[in-house]
N, C-alpha and C positions, 0 to 999 in steps of 0.2 A: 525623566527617570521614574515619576511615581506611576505613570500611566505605564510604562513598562513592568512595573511589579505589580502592577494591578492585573495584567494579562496575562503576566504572566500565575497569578493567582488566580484566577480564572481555569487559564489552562488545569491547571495541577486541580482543580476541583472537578473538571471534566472528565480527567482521569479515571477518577475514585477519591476514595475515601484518604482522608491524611494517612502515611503509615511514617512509622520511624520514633525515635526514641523525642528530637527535637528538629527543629529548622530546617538545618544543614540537610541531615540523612534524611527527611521526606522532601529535599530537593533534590538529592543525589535517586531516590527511589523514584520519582517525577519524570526525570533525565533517561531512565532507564525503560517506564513504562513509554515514554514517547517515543524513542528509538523502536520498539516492538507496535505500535500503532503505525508507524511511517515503513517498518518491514510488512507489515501485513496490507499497507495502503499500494506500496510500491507491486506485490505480489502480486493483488487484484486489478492491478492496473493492465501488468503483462494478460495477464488469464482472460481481461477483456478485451486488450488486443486481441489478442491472439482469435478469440470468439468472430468477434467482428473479419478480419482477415479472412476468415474463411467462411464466412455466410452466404451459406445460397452457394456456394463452391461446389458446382456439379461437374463430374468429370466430363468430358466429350471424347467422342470417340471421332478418328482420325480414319476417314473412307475412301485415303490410300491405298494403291493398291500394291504389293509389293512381291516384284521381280525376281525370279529364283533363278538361278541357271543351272 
């Protein structure tokens, strides 16, 4: 349990700076900034899929020939 609050002390120092009146609300502010680092982590993750998928993605052209009547 102490090495849990120690990380999680840690954590919340990674963040930033304490904010909140005591304990509780710069835990509850902690909770809030991780959620918005895990939105921003999650986002960059797609955008770098996304990158990768299509690298080097050169179209080709198709020297079909095609039949009219």
């Amino acid at each position: 349990m102490k090495k849990k609050k120690n990380l999680w002390r840690l954590w919340c120092k990674a963040l930033g700076e304490k904010a909140g009146k005591n304990d509780r609300e710069a835990d509850n502010i902690a909770y809030i900034r991780t959620l918005l680092f895990l939105s921003y982590l999650i986002t960059n993750c797609f955008i770098i899929a996304g990158v990768v998928r299509h690298w080097n993605d050169v179209p080709t052209i198709n020297n079909q020939k095609v039949l009219v009547k």
